[in-house]
LUMTOR-522063 format. One line per field, with one value per residue: residue number from 1; chain; x negated, y negated, z of N, C-alpha, C in turn. Coordinates in steps of 0.1 Angstrom, whole numbers. Layout:
N
nr	c(NUM  ...)
kette	c(A  ...)
n_x	c(X  ...)
n_y	c(Y  ...)
n_z	c(Z  ...)
ca_x	c(X  ...)
ca_y	c(Y  ...)
ca_z	c(Z  ...)
c_x	c(X  ...)
c_y	c(Y  ...)
c_z	c(Z  ...)
***
This chain:
281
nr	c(1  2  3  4  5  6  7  8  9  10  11  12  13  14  15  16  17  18  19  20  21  22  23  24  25  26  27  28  29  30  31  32  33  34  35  36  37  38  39  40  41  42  43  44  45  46  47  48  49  50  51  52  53  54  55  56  57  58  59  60  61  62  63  64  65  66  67  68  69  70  71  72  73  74  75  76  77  78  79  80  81  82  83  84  85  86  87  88  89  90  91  92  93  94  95  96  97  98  99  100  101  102  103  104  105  106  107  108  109  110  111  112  113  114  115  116  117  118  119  120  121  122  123  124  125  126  127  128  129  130  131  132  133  134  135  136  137  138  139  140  141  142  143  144  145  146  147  148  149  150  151  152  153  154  155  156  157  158  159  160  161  162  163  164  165  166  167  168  169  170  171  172  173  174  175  176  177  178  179  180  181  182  183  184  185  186  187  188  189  190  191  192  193  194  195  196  197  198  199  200  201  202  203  204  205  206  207  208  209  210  211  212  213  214  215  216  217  218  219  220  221  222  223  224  225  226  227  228  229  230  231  232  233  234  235  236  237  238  239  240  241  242  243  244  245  246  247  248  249  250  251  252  253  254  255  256  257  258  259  260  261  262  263  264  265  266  267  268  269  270  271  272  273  274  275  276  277  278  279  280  281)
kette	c(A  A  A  A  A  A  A  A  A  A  A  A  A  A  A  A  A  A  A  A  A  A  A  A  A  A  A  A  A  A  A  A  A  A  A  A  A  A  A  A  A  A  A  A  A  A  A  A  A  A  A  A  A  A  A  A  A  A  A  A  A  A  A  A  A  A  A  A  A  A  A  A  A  A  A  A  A  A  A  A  A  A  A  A  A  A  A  A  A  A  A  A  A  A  A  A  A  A  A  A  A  A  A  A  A  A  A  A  A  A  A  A  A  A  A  A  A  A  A  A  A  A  A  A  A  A  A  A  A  A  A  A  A  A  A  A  A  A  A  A  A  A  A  A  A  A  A  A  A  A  A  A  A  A  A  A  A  A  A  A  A  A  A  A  A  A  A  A  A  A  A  A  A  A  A  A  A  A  A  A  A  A  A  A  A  A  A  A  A  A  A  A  A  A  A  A  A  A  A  A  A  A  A  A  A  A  A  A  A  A  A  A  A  A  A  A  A  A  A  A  A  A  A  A  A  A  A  A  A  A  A  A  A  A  A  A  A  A  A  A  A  A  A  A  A  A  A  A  A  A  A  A  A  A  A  A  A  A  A  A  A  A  A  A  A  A  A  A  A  A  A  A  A  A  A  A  A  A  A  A  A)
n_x	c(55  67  43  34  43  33  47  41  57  83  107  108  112  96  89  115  126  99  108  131  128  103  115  124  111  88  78  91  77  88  77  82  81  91  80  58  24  6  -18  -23  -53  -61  -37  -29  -44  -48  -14  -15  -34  -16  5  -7  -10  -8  -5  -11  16  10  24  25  21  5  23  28  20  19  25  -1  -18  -13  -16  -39  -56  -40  -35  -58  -62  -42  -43  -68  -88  -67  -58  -90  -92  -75  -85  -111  -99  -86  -111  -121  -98  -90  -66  -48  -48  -26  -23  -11  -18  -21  -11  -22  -48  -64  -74  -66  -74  -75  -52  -37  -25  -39  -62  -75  -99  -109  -123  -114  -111  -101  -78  -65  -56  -38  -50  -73  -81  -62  -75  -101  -91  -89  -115  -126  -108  -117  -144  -149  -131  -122  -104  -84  -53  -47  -32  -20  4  30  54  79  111  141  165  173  174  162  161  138  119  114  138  158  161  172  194  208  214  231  248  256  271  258  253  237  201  172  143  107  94  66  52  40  47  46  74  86  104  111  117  109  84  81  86  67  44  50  48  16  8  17  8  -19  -36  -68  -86  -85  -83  -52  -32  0  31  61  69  58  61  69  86  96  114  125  130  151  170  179  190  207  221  231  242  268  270  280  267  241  209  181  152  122  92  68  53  72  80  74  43  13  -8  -28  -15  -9  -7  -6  -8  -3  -1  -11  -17  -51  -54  -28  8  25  54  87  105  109  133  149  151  156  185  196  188  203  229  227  228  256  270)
n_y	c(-480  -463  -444  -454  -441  -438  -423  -407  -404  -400  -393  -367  -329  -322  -346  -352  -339  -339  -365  -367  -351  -360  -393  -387  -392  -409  -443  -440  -456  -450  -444  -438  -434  -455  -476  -475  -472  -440  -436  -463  -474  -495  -509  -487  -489  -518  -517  -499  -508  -529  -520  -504  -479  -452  -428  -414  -399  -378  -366  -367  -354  -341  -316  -281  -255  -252  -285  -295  -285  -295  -319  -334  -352  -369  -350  -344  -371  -378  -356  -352  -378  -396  -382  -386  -412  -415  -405  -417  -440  -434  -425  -454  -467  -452  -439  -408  -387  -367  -342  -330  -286  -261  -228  -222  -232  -203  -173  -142  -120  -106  -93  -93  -112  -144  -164  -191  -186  -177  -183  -204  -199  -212  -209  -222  -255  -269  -257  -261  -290  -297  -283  -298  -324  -309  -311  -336  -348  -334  -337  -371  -376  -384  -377  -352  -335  -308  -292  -261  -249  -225  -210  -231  -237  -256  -288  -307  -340  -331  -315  -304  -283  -247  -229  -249  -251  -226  -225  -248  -234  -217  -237  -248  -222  -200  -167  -146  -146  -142  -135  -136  -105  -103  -123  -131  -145  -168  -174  -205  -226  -261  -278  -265  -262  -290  -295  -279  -293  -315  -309  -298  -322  -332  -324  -327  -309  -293  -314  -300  -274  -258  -231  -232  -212  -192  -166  -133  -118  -120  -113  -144  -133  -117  -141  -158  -135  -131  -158  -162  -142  -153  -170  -164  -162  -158  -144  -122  -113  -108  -86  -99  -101  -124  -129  -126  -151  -182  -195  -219  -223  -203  -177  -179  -149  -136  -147  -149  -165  -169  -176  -172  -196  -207  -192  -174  -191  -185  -154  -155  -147  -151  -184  -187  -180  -202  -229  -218  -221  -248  -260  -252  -270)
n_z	c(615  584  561  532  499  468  440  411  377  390  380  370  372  392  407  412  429  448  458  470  494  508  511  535  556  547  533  503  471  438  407  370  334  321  337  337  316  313  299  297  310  326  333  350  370  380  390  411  424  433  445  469  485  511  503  472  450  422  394  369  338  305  291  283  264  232  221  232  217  193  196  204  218  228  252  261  272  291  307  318  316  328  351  361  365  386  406  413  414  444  458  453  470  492  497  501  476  457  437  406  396  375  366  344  338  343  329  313  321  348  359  382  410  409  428  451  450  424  393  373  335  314  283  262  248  269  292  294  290  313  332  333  345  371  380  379  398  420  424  423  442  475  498  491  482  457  435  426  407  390  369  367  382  384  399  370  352  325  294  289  295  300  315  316  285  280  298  283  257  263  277  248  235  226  228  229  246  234  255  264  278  283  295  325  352  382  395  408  429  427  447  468  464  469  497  509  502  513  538  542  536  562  580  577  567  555  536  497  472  463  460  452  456  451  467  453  414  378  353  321  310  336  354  338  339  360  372  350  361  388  381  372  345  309  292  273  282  265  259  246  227  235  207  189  188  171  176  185  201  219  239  278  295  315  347  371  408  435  478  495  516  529  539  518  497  499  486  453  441  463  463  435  438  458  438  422  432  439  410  402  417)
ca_x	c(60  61  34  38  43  34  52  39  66  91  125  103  117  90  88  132  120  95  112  143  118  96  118  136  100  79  87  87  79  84  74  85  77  99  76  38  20  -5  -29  -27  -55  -63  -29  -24  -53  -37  -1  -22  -42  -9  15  -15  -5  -12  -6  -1  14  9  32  23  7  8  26  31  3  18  23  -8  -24  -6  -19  -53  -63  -36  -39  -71  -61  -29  -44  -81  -92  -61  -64  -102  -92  -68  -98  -119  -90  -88  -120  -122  -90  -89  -56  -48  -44  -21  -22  -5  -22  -13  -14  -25  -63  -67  -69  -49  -79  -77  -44  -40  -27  -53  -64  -81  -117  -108  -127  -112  -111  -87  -73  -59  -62  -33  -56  -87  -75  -60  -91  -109  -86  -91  -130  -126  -107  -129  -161  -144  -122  -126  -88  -70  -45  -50  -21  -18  18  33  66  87  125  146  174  163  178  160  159  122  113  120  151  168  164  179  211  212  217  237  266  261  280  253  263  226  193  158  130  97  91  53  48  41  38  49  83  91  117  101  120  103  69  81  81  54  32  51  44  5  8  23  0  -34  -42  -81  -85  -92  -73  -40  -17  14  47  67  63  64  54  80  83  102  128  135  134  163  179  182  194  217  230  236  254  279  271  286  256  231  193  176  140  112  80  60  46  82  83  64  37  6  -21  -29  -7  -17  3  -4  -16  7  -9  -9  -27  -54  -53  -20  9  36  64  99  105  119  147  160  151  168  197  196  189  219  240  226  233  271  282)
ca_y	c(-481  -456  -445  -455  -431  -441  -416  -412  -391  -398  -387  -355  -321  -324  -361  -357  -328  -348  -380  -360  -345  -373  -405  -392  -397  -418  -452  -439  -461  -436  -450  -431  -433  -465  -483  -480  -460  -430  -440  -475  -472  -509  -515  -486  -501  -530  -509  -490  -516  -537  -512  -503  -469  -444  -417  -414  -384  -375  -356  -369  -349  -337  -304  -273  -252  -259  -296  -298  -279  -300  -333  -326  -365  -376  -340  -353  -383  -378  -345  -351  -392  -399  -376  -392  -425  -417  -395  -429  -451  -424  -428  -466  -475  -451  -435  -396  -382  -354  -339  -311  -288  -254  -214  -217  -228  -191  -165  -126  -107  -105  -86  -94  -126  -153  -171  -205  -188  -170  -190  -208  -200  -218  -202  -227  -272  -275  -250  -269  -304  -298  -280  -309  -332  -305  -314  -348  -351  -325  -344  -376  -382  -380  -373  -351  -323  -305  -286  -254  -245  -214  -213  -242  -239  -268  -295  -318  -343  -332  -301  -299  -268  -235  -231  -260  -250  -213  -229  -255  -230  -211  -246  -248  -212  -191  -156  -139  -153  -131  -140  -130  -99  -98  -136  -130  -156  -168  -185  -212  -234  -271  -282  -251  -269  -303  -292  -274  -302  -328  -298  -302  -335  -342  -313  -331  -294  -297  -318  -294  -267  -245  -228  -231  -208  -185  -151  -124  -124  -123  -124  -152  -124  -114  -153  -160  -124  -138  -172  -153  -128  -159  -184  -158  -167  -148  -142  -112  -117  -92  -85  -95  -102  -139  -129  -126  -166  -189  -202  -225  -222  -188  -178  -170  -142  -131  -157  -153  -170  -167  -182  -173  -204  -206  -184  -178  -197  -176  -147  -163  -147  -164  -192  -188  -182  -221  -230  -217  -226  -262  -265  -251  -283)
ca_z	c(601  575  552  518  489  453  434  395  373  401  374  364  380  405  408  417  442  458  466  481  505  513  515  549  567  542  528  490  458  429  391  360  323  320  344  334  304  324  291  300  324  331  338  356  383  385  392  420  437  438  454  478  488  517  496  459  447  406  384  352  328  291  296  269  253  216  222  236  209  184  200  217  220  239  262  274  279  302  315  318  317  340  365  365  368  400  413  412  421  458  463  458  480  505  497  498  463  456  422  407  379  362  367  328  340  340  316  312  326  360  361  394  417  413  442  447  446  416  386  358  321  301  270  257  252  275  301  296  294  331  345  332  353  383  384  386  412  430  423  426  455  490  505  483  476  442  442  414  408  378  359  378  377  393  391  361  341  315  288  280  300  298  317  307  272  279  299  274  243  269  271  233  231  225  235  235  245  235  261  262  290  285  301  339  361  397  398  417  429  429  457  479  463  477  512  512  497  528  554  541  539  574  590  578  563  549  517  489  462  470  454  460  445  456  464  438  404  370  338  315  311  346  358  337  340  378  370  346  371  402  376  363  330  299  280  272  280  255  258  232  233  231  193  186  184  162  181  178  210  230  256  290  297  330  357  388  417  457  487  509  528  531  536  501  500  503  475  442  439  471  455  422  446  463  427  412  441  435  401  406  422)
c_x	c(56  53  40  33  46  40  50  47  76  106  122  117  110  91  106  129  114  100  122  137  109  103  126  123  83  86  80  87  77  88  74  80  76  89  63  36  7  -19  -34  -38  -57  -45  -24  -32  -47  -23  -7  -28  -30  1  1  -10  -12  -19  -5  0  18  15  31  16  13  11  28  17  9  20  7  -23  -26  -15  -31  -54  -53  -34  -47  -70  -52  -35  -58  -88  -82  -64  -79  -101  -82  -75  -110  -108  -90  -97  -124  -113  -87  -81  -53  -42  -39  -20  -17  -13  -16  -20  -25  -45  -71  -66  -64  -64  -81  -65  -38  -30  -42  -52  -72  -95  -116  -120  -120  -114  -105  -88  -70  -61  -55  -41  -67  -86  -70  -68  -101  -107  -88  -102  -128  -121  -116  -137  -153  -143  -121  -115  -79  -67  -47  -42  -16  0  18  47  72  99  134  155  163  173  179  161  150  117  121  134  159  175  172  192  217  223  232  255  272  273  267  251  244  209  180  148  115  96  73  46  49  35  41  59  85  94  106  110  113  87  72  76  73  42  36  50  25  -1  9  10  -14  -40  -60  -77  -90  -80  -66  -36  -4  29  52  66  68  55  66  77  94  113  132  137  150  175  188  192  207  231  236  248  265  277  277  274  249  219  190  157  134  97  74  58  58  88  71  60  25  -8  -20  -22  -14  -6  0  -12  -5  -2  -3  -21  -39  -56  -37  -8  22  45  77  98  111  125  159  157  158  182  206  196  200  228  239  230  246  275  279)
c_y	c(-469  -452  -446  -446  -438  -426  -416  -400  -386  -394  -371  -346  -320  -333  -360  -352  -336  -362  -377  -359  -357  -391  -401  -396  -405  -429  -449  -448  -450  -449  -441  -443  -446  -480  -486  -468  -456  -439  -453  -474  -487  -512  -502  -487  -507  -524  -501  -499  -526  -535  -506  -492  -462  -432  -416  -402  -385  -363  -354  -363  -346  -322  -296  -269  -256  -274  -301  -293  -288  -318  -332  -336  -369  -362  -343  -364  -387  -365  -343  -366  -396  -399  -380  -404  -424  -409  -413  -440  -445  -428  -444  -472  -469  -441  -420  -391  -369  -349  -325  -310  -273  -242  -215  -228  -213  -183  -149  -117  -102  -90  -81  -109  -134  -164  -183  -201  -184  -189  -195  -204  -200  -208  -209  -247  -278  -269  -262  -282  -306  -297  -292  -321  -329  -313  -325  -355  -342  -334  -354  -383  -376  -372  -372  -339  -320  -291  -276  -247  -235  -222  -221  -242  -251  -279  -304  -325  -345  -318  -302  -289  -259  -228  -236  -259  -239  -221  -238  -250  -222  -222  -248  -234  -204  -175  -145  -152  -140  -140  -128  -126  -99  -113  -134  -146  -157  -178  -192  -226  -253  -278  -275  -260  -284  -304  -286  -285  -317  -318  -297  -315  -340  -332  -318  -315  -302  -303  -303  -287  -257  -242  -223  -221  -197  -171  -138  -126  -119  -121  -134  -145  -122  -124  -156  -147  -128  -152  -167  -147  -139  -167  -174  -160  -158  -154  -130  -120  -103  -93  -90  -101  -117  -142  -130  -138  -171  -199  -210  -215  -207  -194  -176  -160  -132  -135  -158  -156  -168  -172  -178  -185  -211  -195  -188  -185  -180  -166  -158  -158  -152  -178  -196  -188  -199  -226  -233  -223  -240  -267  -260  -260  -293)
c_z	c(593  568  540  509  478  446  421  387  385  389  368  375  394  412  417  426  454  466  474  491  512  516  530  558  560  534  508  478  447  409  380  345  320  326  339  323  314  311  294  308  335  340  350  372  387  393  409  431  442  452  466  491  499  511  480  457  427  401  373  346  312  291  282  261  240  217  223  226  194  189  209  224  232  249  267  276  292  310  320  325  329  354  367  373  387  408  420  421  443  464  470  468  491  508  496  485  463  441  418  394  382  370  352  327  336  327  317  323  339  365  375  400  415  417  439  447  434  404  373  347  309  286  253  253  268  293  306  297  311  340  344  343  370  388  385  391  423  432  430  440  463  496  494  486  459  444  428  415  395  373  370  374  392  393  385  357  330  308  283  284  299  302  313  296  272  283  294  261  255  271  263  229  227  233  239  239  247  244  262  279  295  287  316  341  373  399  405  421  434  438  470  477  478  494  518  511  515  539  556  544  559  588  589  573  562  537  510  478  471  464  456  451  453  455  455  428  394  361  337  318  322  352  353  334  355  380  364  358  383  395  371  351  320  287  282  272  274  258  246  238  223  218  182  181  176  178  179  192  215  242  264  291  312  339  367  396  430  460  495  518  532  526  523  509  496  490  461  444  449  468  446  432  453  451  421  423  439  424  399  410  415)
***
């Protein structure tokens, strides 16, 4: 029989990723927004000890440094207390915990790739709220994945991230789009994540922290110069810089990440390639 996969933020971009990938050789349950509240935590026990999972894998979090800036209370609550309670829950049932958190742990001075010994020091709530969540699954729980990912581009049904919103303004008729060039990070395709996290998964790697993205590093501007340049689009990308927009929290502006215990996943820009070809049909 299958192993069973709880799925939490199964209609996310990652959450659609993951379940493609994992239902041809796990029997997947995937639970979105619609299903259970992450705050709830009593209920989401109950929701956890019912479905009585092999694996659960977590997508849910409170995402965006100005949101997150703007709302602190519920950032530690969805990015911090959560991830505790399913750290506790792991431990108590048994079950392998997979959790994804953030490049934006880090902060600009490294100037460098930073690796999983590298040390933490958020910038920002939406930083520190996550790392908070790191530790207690660390401490925590016994059998997990803690799984750091960067800029994530990927089919969605939604326009809340950063792509989305550029090829969004891009169907409205908008003929230029200014992006910020002085945002590095490490693009990559959350389908490329998927398989890597069920290639960990299925290989029994070591429990512990990875990071996973694709190889390279980017800015904002040449991610969607790329995306740009595959879709044919009829638009200009113009350079500007971050300070350029009204913002609230500190950015991170240069946290690309790579692996030493495992090797990168494919370049992006073959990536963005599969990508754009995907969203073409």
């Amino acid at each position: 029989m299958n192993k069973k996969v709880l799925l939490l933020g199964s209609t996310g971009k990652l959450g659609v990723a993951l379940n493609e990938v994992f239902k041809k050789d796990f029997s997947v349950v995937g639970k979105n927004s619609k299903d259970f509240d992450a705050v709830d935590f009593d209920a989401v026990r109950r929701m956890v000890i019912k479905e009585s999972p092999d694996i659960l894998i977590n997508t849910v979090a409170f995402l965006g440094i100005d949101p997150c800036e703007k709302e602190p209370e519920k950032a530690f609550k969805l990015n911090t207390l959560y991830p505790k309670l399913l750290g506790e829950l792991s431990a108590e049932l048994g079950f392998i915990l997979i959790h994804f958190s953030t490049d934006a742990v880090f902060n600009d001075e490294k100037k460098d790739f930073y690796m999983e010994k590298d040390s933490p020091r958020p910038l920002n709530v939406y930083g520190f709220t996550k790392y908070g969540g790191d530790r207690f699954i660390q401490i925590l729980a016994k059998r997990y994945y803690l799984l750091r990912v960067s800029v994530l581009f990927g089919e969605t049904i939604k326009n809340t991230q950063f792509v989305e919103k550029m090829l969004q303004r891009v169907n409205e008729g908008q003929k230029a789009l200014k992006i910020s060039s002085d945002i590095i990070g490490s693009p990559t395709y959350s389908k490329d994540i998927a398989r890597e996290t069920k290639r960990i998964t299925e290989n029994s790697l070591p429990y512990g922290l990875y990071h996973l993205a694709n190889a390279g590093k980017a800015s904002l501007y040449d991610l969607m110069s790329e995306i740009v340049k595959n879709l044919k689009l009829d638009v200009r990308v113009e350079k500007a810089y971050y300070k350029d927009f009204t913002y609230t929290g500190i950015k991170n502006t240069y946290t690309p990440i790579s692996s030493e215990k495992i090797d990168s996943l494919r370049p992006w820009k073959e990536a963005v390639k599969e990508y754009c070809n995907c969203i073409k049909k």
